[in-house]
Biopython code that builds the backbone (N, CA, C, O; Angstrom):
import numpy as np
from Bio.PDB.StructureBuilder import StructureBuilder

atoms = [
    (1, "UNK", "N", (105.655, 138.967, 155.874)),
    (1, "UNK", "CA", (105.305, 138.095, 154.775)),
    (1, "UNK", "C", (106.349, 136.982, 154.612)),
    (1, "UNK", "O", (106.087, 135.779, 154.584)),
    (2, "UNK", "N", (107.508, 137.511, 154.512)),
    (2, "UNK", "CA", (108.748, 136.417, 154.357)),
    (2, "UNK", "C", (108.109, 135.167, 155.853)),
    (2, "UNK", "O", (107.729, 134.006, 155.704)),
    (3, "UNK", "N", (108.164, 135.645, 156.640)),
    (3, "UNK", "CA", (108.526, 135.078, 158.059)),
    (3, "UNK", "C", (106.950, 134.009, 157.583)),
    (3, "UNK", "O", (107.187, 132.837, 157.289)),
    (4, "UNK", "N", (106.003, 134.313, 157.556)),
    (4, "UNK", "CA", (104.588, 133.328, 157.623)),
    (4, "UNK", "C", (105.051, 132.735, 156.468)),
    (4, "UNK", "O", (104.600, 131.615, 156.710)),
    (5, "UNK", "N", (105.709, 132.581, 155.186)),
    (5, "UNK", "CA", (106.171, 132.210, 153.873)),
    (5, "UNK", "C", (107.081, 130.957, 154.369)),
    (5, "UNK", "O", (107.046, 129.863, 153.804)),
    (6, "UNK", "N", (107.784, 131.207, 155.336)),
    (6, "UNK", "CA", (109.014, 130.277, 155.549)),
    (6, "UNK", "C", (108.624, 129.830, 156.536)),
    (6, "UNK", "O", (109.631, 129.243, 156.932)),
    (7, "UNK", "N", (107.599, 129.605, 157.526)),
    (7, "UNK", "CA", (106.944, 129.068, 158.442)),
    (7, "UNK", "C", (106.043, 128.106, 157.878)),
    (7, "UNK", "O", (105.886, 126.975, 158.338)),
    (8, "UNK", "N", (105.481, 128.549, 156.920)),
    (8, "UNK", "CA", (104.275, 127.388, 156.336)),
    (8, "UNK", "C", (105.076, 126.340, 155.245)),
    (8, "UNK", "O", (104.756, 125.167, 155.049)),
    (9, "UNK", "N", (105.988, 126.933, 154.712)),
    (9, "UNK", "CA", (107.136, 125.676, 153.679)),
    (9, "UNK", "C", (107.581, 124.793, 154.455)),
    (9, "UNK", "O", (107.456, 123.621, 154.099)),
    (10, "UNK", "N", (108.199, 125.085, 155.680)),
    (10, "UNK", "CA", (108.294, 124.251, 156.382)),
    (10, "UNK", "C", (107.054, 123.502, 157.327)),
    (10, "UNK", "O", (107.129, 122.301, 157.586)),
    (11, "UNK", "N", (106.520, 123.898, 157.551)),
    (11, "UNK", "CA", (105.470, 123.004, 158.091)),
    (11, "UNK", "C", (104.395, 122.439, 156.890)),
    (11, "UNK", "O", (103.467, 121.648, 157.057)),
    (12, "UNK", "N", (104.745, 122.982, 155.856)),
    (12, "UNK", "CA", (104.415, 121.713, 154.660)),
    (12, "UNK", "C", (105.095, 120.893, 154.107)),
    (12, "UNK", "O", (104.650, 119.941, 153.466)),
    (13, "UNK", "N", (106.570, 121.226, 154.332)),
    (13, "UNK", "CA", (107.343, 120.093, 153.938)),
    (13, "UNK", "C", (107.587, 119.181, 155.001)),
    (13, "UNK", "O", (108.282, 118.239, 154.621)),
    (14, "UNK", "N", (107.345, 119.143, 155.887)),
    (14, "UNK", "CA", (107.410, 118.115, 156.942)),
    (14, "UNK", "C", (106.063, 117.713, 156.733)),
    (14, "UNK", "O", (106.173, 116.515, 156.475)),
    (15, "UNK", "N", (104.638, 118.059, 156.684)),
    (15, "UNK", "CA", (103.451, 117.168, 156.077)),
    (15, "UNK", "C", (103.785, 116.069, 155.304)),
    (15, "UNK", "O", (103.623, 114.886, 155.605)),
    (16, "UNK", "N", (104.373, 116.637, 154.046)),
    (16, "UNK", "CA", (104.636, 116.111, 152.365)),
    (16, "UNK", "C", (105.548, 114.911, 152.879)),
    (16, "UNK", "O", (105.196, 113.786, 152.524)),
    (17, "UNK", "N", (106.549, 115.015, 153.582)),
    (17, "UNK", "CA", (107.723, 114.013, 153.593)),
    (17, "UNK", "C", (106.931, 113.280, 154.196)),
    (17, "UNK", "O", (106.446, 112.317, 153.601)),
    (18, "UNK", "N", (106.603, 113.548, 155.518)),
    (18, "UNK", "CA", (106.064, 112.163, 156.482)),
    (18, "UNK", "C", (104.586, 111.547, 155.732)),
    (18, "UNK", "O", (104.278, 110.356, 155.734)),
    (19, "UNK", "N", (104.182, 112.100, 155.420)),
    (19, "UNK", "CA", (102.708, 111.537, 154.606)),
    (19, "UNK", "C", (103.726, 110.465, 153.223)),
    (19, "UNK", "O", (103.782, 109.236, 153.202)),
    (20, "UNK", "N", (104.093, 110.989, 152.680)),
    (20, "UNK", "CA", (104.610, 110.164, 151.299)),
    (20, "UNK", "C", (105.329, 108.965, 152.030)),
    (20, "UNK", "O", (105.010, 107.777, 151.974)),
    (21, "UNK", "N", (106.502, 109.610, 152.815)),
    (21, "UNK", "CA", (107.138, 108.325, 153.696)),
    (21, "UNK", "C", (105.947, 106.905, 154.148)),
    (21, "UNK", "O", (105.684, 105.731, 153.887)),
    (22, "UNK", "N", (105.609, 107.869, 154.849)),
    (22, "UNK", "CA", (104.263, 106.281, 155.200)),
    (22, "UNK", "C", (103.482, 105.985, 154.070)),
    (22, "UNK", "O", (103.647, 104.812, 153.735)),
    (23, "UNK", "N", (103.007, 106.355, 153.638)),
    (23, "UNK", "CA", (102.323, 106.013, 152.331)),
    (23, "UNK", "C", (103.173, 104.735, 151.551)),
    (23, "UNK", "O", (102.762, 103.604, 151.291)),
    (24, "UNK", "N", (104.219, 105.218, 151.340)),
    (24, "UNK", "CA", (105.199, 104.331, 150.852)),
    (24, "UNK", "C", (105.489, 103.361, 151.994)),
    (24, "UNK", "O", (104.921, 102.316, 151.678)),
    (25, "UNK", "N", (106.093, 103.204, 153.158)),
    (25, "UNK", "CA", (106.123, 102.363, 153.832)),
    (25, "UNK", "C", (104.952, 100.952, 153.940)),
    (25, "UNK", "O", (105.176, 99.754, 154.112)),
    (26, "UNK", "N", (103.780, 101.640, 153.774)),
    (26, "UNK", "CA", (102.231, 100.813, 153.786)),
    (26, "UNK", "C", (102.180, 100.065, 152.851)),
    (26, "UNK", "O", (102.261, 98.838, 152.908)),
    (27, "UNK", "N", (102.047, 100.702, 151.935)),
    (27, "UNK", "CA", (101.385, 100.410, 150.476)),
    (27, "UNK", "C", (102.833, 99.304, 149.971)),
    (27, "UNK", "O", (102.586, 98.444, 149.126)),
    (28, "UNK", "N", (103.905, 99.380, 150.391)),
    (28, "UNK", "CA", (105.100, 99.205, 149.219)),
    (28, "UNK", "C", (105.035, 99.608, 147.726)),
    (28, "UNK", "O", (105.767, 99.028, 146.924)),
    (29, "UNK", "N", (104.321, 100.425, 147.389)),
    (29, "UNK", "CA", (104.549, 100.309, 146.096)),
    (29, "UNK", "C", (106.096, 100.964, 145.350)),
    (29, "UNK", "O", (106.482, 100.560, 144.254)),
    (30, "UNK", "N", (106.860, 102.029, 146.171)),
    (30, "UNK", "CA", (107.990, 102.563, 146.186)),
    (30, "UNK", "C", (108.621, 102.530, 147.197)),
    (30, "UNK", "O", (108.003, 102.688, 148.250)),
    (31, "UNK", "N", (110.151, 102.300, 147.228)),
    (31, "UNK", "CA", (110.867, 102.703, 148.441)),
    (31, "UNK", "C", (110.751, 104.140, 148.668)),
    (31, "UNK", "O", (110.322, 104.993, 147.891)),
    (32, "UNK", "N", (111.406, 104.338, 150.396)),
    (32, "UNK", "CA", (111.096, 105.493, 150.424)),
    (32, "UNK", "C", (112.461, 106.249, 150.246)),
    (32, "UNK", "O", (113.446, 105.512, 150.306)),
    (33, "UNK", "N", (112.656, 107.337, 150.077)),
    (33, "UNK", "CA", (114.349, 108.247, 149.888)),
    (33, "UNK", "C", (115.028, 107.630, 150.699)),
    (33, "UNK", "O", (115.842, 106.899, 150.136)),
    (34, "UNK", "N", (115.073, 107.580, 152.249)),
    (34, "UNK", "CA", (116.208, 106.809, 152.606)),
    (34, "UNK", "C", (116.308, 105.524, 152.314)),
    (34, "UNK", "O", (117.498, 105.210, 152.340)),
    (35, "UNK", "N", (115.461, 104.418, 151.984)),
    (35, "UNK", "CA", (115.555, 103.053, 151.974)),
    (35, "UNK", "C", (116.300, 103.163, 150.633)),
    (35, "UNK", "O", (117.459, 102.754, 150.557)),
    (36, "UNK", "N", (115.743, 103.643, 149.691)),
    (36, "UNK", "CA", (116.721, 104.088, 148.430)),
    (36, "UNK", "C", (118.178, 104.438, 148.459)),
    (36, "UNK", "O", (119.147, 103.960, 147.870)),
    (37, "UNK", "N", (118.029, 105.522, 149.414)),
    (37, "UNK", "CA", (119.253, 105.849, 149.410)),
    (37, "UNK", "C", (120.572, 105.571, 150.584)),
    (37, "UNK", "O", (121.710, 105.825, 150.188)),
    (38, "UNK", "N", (120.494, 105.352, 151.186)),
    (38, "UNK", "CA", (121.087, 105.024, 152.548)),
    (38, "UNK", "C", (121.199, 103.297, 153.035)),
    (38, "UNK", "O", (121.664, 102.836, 154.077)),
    (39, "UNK", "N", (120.697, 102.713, 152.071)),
    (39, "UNK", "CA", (120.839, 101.508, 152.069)),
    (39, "UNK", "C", (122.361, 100.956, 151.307)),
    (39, "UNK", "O", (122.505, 100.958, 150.084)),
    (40, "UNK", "N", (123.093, 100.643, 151.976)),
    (40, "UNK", "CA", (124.652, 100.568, 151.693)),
    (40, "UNK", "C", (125.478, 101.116, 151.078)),
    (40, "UNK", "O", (126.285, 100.467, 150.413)),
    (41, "UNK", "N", (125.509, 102.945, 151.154)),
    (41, "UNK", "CA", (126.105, 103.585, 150.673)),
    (41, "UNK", "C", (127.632, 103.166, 149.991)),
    (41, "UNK", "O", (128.138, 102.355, 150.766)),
    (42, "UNK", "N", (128.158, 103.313, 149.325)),
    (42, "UNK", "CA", (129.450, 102.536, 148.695)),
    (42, "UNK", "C", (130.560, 103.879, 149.892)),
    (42, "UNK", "O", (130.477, 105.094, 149.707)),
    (43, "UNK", "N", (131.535, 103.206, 151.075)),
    (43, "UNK", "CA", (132.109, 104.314, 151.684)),
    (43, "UNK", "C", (133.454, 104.821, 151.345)),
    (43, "UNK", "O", (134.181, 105.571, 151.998)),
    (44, "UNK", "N", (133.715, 104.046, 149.746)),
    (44, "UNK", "CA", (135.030, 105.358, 148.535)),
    (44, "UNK", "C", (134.547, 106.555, 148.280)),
    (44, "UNK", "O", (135.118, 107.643, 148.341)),
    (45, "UNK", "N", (132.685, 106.110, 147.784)),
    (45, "UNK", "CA", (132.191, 107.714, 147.373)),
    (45, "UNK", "C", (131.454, 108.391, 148.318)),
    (45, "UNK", "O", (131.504, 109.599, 148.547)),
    (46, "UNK", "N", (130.852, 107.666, 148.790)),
    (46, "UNK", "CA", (130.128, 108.689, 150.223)),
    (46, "UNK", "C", (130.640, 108.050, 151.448)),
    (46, "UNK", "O", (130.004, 107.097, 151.899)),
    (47, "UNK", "N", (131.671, 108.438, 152.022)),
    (47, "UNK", "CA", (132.413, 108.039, 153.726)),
    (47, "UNK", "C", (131.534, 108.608, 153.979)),
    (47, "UNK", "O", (130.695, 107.736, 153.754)),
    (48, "UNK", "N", (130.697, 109.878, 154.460)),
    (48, "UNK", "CA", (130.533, 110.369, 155.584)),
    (48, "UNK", "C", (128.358, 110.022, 155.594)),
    (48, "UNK", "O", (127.476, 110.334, 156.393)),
    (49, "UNK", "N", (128.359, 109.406, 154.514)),
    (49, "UNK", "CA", (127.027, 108.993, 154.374)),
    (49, "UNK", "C", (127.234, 107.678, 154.744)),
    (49, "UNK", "O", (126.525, 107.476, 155.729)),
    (50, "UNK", "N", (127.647, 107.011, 154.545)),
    (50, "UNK", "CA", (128.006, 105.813, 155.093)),
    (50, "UNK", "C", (128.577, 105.404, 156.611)),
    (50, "UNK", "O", (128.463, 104.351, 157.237)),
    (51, "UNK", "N", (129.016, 106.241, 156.834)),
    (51, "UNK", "CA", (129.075, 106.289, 158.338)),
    (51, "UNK", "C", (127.931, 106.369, 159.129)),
    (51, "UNK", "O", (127.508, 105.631, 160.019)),
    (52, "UNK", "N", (127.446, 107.550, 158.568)),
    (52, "UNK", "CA", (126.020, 107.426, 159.346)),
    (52, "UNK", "C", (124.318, 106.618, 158.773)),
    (52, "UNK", "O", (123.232, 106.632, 159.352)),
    (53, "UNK", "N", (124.667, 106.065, 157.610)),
    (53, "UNK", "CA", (123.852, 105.047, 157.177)),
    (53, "UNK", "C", (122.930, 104.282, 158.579)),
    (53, "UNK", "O", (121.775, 104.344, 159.002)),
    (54, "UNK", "N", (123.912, 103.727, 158.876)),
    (54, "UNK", "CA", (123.130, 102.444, 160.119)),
    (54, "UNK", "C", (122.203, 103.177, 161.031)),
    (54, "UNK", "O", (121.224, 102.676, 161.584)),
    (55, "UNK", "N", (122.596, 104.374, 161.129)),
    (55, "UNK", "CA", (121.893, 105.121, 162.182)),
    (55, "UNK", "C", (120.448, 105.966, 162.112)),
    (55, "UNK", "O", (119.705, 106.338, 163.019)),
    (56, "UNK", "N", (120.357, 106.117, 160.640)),
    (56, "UNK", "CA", (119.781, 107.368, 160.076)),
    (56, "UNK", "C", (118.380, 106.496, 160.179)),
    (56, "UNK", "O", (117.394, 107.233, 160.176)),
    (57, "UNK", "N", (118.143, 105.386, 160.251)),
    (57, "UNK", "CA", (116.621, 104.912, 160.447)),
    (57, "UNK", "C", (116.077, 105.229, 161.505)),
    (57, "UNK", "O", (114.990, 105.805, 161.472)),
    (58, "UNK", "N", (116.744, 104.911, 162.775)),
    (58, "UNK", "CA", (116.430, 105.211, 164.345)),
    (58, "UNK", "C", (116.415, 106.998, 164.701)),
    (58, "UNK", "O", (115.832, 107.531, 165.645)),
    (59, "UNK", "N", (117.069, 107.535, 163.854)),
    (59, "UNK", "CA", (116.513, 108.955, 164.182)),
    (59, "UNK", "C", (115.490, 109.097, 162.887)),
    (59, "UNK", "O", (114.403, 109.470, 163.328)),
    (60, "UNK", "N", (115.453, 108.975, 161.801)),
    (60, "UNK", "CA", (114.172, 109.738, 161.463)),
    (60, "UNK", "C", (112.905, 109.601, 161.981)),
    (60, "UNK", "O", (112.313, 110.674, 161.867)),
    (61, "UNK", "N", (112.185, 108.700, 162.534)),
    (61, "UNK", "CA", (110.981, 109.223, 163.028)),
    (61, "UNK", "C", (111.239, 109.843, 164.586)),
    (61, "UNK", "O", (110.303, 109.700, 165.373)),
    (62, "UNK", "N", (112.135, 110.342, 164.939)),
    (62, "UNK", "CA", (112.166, 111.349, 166.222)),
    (62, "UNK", "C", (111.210, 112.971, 165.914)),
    (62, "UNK", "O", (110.583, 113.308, 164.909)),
    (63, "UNK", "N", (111.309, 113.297, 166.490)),
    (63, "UNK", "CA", (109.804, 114.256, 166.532)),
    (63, "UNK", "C", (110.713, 115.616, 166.194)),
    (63, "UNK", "O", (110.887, 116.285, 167.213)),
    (64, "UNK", "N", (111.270, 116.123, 165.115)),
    (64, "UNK", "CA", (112.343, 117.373, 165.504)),
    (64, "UNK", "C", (111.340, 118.632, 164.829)),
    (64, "UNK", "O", (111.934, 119.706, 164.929)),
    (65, "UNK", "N", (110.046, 118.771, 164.204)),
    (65, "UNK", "CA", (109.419, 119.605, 163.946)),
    (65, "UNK", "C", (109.490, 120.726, 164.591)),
    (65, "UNK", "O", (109.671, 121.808, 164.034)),
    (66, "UNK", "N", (109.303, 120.510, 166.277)),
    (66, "UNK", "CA", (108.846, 121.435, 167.442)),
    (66, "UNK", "C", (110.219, 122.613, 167.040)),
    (66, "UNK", "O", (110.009, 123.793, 166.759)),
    (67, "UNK", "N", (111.674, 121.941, 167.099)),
    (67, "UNK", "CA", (112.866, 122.099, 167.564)),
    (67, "UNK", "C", (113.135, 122.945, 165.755)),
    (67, "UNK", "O", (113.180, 124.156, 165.539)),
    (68, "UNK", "N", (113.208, 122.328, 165.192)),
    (68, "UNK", "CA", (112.857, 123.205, 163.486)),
    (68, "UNK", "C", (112.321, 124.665, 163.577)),
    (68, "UNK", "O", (112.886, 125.751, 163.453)),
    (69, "UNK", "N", (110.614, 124.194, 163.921)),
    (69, "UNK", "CA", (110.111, 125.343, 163.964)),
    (69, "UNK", "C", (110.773, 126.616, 164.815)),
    (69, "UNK", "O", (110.810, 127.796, 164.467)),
    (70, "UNK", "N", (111.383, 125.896, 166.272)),
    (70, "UNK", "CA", (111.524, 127.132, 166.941)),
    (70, "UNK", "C", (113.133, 127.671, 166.700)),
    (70, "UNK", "O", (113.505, 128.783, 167.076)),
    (71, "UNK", "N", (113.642, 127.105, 166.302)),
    (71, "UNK", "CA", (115.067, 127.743, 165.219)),
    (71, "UNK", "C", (114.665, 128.685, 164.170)),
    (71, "UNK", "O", (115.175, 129.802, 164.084)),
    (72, "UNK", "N", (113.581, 128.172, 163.213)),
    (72, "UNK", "CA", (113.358, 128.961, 162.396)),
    (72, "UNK", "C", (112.853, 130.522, 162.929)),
    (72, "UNK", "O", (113.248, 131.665, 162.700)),
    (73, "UNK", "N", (111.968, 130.039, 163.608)),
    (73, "UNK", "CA", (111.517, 131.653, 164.334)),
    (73, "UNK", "C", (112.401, 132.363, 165.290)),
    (73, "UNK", "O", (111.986, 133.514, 165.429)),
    (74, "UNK", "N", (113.467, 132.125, 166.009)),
    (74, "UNK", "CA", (114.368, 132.564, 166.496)),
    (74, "UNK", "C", (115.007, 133.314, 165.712)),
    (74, "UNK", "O", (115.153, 134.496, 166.022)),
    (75, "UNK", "N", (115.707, 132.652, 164.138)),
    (75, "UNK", "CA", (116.186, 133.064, 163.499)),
    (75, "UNK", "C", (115.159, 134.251, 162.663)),
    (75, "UNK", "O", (115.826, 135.111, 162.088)),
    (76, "UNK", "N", (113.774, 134.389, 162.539)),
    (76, "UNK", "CA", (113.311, 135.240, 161.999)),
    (76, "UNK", "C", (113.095, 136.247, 162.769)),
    (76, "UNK", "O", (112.783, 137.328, 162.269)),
    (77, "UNK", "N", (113.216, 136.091, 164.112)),
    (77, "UNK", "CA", (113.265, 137.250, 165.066)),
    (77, "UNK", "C", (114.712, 137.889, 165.590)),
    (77, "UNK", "O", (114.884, 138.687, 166.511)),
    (78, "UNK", "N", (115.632, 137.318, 164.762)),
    (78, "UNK", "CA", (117.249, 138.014, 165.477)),
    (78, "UNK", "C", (116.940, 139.024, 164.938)),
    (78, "UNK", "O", (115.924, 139.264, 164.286)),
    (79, "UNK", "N", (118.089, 139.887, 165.262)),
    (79, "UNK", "CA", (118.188, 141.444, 164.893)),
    (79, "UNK", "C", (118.466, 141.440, 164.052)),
    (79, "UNK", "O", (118.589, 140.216, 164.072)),
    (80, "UNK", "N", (118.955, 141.852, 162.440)),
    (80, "UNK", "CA", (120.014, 142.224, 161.893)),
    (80, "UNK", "C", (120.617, 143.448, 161.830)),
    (80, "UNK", "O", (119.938, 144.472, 161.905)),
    (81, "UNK", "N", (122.139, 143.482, 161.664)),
    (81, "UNK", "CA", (122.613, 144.684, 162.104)),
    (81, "UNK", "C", (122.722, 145.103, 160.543)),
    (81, "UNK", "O", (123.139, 146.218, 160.230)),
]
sb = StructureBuilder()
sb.init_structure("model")
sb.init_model(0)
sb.init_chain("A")
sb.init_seg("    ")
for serial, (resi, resn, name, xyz) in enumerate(atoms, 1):
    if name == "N":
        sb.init_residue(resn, " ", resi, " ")
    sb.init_atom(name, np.array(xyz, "f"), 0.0, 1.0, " ", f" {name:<3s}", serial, name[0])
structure = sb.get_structure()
């Protein structure tokens, strides 16, 4: 139960984000979380967000679902001792 529970949150929260993301991208009617947020981080209070600011556009639409999912299930199939 846990394991199909934490398999489907995540493969609905990756729906929810990328659907709203474009939605918002299209429409403009809102920025989206990163354009909001990652758009010139101040780097006194966030250095390490700001460092990676410039970058964080060119990886989010990379495809990491596959690579998610199969961490998650790895991890729901380790042993515990």
């Amino acid at each position: 139960m846990h394991g199909y529970r934490a398999i489907w949150y995540h493969t609905a929260d990756e729906i929810a984000i990328r659907t709203t993301a474009t939605h918002r991208r299209t429409t403009g009617d809102r920025p989206t979380h990163r354009d909001r947020d990652f758009t010139g981080p101040d780097p006194t209070e966030l250095p390490r967000l700001a460092e990676v600011a410039e970058r964080w556009a060119p990886l989010t639409p990379q495809a990491t679902y596959a690579h998610g999912l199969t961490a998650l299930v790895e991890g729901l199939l380790t042993t515990r001792n």
